[in-house]
C-alpha positions as CSV (number, residue, x, y, z in Angstrom):
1,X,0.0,0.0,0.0
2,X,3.0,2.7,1.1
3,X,4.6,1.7,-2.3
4,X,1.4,2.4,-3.8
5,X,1.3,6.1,-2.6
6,X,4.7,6.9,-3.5
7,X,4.0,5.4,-7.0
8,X,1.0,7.7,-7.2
9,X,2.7,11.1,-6.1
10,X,5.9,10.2,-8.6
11,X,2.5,10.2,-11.0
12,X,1.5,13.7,-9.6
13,X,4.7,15.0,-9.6
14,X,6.1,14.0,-13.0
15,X,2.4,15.1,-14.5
16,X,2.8,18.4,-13.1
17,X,6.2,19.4,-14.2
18,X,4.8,18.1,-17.9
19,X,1.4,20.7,-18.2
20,X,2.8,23.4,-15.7
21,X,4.9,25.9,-18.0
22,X,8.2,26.5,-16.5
23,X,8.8,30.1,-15.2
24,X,12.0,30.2,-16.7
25,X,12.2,32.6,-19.9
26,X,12.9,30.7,-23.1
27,X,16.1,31.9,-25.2
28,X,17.3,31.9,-28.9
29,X,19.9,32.1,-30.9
30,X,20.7,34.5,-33.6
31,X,23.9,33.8,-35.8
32,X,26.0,36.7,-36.8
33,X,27.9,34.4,-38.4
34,X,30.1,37.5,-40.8
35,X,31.1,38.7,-37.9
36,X,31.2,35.9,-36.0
37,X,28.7,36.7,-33.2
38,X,26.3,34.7,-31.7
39,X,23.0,36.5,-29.8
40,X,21.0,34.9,-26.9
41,X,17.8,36.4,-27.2
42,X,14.6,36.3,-25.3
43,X,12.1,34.0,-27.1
44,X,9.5,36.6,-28.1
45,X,12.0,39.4,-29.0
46,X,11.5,40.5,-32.8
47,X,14.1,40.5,-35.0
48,X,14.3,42.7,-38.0
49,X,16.7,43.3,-40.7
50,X,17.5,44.4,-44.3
51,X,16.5,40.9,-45.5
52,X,13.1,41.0,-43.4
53,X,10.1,41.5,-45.9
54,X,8.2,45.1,-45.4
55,X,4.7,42.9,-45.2
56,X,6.2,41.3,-41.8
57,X,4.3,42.1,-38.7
58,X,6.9,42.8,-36.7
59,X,7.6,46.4,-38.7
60,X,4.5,47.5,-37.1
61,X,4.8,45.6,-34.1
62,X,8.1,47.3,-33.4
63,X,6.5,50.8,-34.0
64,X,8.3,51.0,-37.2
65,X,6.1,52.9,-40.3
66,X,8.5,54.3,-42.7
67,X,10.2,51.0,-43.8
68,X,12.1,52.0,-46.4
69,X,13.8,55.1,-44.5
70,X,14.5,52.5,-41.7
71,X,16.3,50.1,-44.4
72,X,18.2,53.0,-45.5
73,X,19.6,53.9,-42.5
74,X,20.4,50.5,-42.0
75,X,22.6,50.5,-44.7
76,X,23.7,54.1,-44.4
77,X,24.9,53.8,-40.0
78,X,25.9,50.1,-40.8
79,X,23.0,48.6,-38.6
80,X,23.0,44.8,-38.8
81,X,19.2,44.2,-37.3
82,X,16.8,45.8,-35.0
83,X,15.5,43.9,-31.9
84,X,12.1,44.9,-30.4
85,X,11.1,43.5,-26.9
86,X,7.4,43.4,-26.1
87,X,7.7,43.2,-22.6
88,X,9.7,47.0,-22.0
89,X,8.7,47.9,-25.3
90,X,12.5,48.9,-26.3
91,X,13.7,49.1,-29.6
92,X,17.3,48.5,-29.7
93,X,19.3,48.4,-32.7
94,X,22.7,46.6,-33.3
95,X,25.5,48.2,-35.1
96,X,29.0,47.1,-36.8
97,X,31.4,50.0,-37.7
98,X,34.7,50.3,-38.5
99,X,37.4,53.2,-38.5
100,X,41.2,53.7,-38.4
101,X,40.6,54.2,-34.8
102,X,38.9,50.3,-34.1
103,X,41.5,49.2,-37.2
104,X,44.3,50.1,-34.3
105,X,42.8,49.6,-31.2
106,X,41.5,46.3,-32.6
107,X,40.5,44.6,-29.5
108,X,39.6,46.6,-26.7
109,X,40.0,44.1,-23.6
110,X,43.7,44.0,-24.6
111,X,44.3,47.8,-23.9
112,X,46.1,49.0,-21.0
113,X,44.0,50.7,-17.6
114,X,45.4,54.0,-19.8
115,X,44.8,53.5,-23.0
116,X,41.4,52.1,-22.1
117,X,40.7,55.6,-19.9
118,X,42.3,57.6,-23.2
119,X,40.0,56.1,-25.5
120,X,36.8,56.6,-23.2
121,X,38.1,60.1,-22.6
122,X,38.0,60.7,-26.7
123,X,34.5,59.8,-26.2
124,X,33.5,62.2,-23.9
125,X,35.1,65.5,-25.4
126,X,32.0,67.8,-26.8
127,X,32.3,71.3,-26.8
128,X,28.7,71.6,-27.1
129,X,27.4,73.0,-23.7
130,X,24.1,71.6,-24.1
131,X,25.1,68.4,-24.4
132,X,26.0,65.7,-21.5
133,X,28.1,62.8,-22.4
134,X,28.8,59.6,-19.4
135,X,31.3,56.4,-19.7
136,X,32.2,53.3,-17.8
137,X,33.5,50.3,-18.5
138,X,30.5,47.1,-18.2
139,X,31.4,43.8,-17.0
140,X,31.4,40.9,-19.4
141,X,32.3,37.8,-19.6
142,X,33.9,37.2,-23.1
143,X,34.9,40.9,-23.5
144,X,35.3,44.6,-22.4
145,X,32.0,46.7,-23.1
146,X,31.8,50.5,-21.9
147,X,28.5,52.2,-21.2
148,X,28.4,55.3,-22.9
149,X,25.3,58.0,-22.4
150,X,24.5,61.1,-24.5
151,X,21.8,63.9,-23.6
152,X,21.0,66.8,-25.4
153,X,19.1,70.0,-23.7
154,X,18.0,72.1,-26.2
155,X,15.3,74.3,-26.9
156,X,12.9,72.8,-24.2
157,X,13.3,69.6,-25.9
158,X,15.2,66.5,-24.7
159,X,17.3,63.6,-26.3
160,X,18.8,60.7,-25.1
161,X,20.7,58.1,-26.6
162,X,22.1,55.1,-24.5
163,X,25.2,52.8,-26.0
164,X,26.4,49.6,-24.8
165,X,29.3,48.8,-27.2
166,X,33.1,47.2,-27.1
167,X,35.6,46.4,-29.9
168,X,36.2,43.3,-31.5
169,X,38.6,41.9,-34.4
170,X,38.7,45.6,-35.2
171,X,35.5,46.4,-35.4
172,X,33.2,48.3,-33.2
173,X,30.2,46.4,-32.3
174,X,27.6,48.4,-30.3
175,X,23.8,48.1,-28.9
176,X,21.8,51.6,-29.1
177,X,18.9,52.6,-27.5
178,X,17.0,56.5,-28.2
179,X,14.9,58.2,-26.4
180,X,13.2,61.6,-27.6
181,X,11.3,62.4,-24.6
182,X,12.3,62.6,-20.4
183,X,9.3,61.0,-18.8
184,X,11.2,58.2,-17.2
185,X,14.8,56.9,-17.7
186,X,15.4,54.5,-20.0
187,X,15.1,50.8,-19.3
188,X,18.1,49.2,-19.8
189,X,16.5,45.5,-18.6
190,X,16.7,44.4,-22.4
191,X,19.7,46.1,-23.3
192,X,21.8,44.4,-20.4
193,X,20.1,41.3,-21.8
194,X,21.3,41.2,-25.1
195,X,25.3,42.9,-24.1
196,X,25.5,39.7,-21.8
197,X,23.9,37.0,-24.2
198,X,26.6,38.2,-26.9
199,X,29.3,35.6,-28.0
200,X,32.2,36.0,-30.1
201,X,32.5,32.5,-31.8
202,X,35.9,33.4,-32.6
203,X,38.9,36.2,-31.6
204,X,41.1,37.3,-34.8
205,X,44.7,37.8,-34.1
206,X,45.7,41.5,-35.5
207,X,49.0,40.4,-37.0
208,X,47.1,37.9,-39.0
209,X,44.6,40.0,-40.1
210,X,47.3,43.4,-41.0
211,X,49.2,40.5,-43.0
212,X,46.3,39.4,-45.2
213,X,45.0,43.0,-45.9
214,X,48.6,44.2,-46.6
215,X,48.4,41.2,-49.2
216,X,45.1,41.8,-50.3
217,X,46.5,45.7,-51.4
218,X,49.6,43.8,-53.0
219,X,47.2,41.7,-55.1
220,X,45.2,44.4,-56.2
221,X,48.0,46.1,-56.9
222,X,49.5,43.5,-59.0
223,X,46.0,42.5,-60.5
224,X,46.1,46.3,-61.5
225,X,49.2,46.1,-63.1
226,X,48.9,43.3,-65.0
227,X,45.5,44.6,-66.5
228,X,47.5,47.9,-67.4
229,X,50.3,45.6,-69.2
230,X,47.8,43.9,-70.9
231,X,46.2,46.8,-71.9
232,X,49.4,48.4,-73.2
233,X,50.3,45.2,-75.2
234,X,47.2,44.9,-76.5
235,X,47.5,48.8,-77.9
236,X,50.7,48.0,-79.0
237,X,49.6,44.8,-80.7
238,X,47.0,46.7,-82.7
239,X,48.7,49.8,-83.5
240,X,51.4,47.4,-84.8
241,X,48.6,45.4,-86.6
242,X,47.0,48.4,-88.1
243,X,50.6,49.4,-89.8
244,X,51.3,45.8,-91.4
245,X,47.4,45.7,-92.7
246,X,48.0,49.2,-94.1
247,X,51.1,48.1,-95.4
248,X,49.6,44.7,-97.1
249,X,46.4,47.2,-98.5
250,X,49.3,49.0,-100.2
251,X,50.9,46.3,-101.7
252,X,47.7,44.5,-102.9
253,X,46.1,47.9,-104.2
254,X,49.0,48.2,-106.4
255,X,48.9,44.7,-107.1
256,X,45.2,44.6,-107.7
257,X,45.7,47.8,-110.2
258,X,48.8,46.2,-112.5
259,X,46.1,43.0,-112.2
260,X,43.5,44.7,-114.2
261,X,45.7,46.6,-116.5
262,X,47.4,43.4,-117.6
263,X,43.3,41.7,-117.8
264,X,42.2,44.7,-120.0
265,X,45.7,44.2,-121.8
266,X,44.3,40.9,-122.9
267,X,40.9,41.2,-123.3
268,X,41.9,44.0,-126.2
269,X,44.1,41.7,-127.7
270,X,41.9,39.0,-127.8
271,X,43.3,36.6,-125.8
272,X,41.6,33.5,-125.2
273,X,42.0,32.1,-121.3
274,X,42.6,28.4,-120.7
275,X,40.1,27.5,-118.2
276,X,41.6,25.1,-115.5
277,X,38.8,23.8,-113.1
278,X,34.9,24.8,-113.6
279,X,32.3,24.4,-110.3
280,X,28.7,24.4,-109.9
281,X,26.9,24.8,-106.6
282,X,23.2,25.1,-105.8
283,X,23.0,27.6,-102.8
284,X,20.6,26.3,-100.5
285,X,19.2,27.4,-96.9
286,X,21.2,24.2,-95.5
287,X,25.0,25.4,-97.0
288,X,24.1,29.1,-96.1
289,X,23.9,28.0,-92.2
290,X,26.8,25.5,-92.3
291,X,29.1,28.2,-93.1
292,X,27.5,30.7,-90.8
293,X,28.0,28.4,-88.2
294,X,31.3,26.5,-89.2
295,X,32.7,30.7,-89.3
296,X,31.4,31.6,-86.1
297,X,32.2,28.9,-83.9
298,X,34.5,26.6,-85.8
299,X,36.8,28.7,-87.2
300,X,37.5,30.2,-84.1
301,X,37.6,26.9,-82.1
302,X,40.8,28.4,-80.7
303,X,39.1,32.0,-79.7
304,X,36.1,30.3,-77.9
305,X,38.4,27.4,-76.0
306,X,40.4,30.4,-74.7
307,X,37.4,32.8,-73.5
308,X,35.9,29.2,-72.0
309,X,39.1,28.8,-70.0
310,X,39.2,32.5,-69.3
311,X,35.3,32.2,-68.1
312,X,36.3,29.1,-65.8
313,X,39.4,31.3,-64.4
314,X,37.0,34.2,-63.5
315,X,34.1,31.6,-61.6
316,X,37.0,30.2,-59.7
317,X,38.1,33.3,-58.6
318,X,34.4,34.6,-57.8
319,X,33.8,31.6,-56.0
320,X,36.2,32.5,-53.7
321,X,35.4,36.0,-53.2
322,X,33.2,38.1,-51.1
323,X,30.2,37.8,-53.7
324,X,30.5,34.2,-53.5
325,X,27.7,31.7,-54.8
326,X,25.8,34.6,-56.1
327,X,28.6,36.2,-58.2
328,X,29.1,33.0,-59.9
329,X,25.1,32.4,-60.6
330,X,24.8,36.2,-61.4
331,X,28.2,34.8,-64.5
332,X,27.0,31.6,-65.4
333,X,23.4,33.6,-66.1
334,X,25.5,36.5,-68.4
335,X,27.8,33.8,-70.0
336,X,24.9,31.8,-71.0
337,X,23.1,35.0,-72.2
338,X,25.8,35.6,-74.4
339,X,26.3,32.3,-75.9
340,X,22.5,32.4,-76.6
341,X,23.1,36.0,-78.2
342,X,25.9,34.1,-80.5
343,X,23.4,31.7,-81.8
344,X,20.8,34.1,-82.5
345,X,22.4,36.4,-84.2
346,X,23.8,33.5,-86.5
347,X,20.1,32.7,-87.2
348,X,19.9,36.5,-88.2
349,X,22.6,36.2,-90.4
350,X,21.5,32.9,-92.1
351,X,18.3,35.0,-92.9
352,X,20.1,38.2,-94.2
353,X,21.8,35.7,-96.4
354,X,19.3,34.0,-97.7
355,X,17.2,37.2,-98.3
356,X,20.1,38.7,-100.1
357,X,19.8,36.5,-103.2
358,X,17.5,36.9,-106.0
359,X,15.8,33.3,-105.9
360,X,14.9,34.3,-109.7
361,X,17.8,34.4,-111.0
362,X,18.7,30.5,-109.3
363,X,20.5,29.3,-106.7
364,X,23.4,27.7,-108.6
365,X,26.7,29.3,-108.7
366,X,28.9,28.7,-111.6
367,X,32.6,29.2,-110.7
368,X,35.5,29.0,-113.3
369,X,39.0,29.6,-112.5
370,X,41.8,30.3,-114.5
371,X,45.4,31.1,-114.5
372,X,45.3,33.8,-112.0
373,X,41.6,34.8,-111.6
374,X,38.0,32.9,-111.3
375,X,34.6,34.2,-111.8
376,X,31.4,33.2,-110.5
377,X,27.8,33.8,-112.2
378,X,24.4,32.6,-111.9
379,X,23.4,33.7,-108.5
380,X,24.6,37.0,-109.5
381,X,26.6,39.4,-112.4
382,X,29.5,37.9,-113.5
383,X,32.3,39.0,-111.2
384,X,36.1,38.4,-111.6
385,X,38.3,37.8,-108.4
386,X,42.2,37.4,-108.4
387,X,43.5,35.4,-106.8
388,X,45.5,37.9,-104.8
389,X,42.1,39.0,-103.0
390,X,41.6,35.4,-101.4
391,X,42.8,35.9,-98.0
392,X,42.4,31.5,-97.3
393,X,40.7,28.7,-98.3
394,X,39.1,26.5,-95.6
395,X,37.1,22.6,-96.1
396,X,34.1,21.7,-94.0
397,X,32.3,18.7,-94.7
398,X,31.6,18.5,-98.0
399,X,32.3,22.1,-99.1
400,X,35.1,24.4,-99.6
401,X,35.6,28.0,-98.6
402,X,37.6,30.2,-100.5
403,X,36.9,34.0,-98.6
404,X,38.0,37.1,-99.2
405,X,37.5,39.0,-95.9
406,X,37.2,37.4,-92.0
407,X,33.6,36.5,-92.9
408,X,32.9,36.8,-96.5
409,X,33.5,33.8,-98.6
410,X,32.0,31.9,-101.3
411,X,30.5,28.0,-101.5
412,X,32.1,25.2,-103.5
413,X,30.6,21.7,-103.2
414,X,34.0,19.3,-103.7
415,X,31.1,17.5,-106.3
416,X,30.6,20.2,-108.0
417,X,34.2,20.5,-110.0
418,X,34.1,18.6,-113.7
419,X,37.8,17.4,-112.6
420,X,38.8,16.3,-109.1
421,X,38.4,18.2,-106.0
422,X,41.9,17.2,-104.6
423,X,43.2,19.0,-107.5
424,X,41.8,22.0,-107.1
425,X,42.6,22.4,-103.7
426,X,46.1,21.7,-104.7
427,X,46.2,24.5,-107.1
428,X,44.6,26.6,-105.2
429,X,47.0,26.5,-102.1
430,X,49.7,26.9,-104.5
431,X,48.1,30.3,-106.0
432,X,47.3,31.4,-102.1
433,X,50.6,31.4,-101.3
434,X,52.1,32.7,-104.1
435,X,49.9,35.8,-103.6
């Protein structure tokens, strides 16, 4: 029977503890993890940010009705969230700065009893005589925090603004409180709250971190200088460029012009041309976009493998850069963007192509070469070309290319010659390179 009673209040006991709600206040966590800070919060505090949608409750909640200036400011005082406690009704908001004067002071516990007083002395100058400033050093447990109070008197109005704030891996990080009116001093219940639930997941050491920005400026700096060598070379390479084209456009004019007075020579003389290969060719909608492909993309196999290594070289190196995940999705979208512009406009030029030939006249193109011209008809006027004009010959499946600009050429199915293809091509190496 007595074990009976015990087993019955054990019951009671365990039941209660279950449906009673514990008086202790419930805590969570919010990760700073940039900065590496952790918050213990109070469970029903309200937490607001840059990232926090303006249809969230909490905006009006906190008291908060211009949104977008609040955002602003955000971004403007370097304000990494704003907490709101229901229970005082205090709107604190936590800030992350960073000067020449936290870059050298770096961390403040490690400061000397006078260095610490000099720096909360620099606080408190004002020369304003309407203004009241206070400081002391607040006890914590990972790290030193001052309590720093400003009020303004001024034309019977009154302002009050309350900091709780210490410095950390060179940064200041600080909790601020305002007041407008005098009513009643400000509660600092929550603001004690949050100063003693903050945790610094990690301590930097200020060597370390002076070393990597000194090497960060010397990468830049080299990074710079490369992209001004290249920049030179690349001028040089095209003023240099420019000068042998000019040169070449010279020496071909004056070729091309002793060309046609030795042609007209002949043609008033009378003198019949041997004709040494003859090649028909229907155009058709099908050979038009194999070359407008096979000259974008093939012929410059070399162009596009270097601007795809180039493109891995620059995710690489934005994957491992402050942007991150994003820069490289934000790279991959541009790159395919412009390989999908590449394409298109090839479409575009197939149908400029097509469009510029006068389906009236035929499609088939009648080539016949000779000794040190060839002229094509049927698709067009009879037009002579010297040889001197073709700038290279190129095969692609089933066709040859013989151009006579970067992309102008002209269409010559290897069945389409009354004698053999491989002969032509001979020949016509042979007449390349002697011009």
């Amino acid at each position: 029977m007595k074990n009976k009673i015990v087993s019955a209040l054990l019951i009671a006991i365990v039941f209660t503890l279950a449906v009673i709600p514990s008086s202790q206040v419930q805590a969570k966590v919010q990760d700073f993890s940039d900065v590496n800070i952790e918050l213990t919060l109070p469970d029903d505090t309200i937490v607001l940010t840059k990232n926090t949608p303006d249809t969230d409750k909490g905006w009006v909640s906190a008291g908060i009705a211009d949104i977008k200036s609040e955002k602003d400011n955000m971004s403007k005082m370097g304000v990494k969230a704003v907490f709101y406690d229901p229970k005082t009704k205090s709107l604190i908001r936590f800030l992350q700065k960073q000067s020449s004067q936290t870059s050298k002071i770096f961390n403040l516990s490690l400061l000397s009893e006078k260095e610490k007083t000099d720096f909360f002395n620099s606080l408190l100058a004002t020369k304003d005589e309407n203004t009241k400033t206070a400081i002391e050093e607040y006890p914590q447990k990972e790290a030193v925090f001052f309590r720093y109070s400003l009020e303004v008197n001024k034309d019977n109005s009154n302002m009050t603004e309350l900091v709780y704030g210490t410095i950390v891996n060179g940064y200041t990080f600080s909790f601020d409180i305002y007041q407008s009116t005098k009513s009643a001093p400000i509660d600092e219940t929550f603001m004690k709250t949050l100063v003693d639930g903050t945790h610094f997941t990690k301590f930097l050491d200020k060597a370390e971190v002076e070393k990597e920005v000194k090497n960060s400026i010397i990468r830049a700096l080299v990074e710079f200088a490369v992209f001004i060598v290249l920049i030179v070379i690349w001028i040089i390479y095209r003023k240099r460029k420019n000068k042998k084209q000019k040169l070449l456009k010279d020496v071909k004019g004056a070729a091309l012009s002793k060309f046609y007075a030795a042609k007209k020579e002949r043609e008033e003389q009378n003198m019949k041309e041997e004709i040494l290969f003859t090649n028909r060719t229907k155009y058709t909608e099908q050979i038009i976009k194999d070359f407008c492909y096979y000259n974008r993309f093939l012929k410059r196999i070399v162009t596009w493998a270097i601007m795809a290594v180039l493109s891995l070289v620059v995710l690489v190196l934005l994957s491992q850069s402050k942007v991150g995940f994003l820069g490289c999705i934000i790279a991959i979208i541009l790159i395919f963007i412009f390989v999908y512009y590449q394409g298109v406009s090839v479409e575009k030029v197939v149908e400029r192509t097509v469009k510029s030939y006068d389906k009236s006249k035929g499609m088939e193109a009648v080539y016949t070469f000779y000794e040190d011209y060839f002229t094509i008809s049927g698709i067009q006027y009879i037009s002579a070309f010297p040889y001197l004009q073709i700038t290279e010959m190129k095969q692609y499946k089933d066709l040859i290319y013989i151009y006579l600009g970067p992309d102008k050429a002209f269409y010559l199915k290897k069945d389409g010659f009354d004698k053999g293809s491989e002969d032509f091509i001979k020949f016509m190496d042979t007449a390349i390179k002697a011009n």
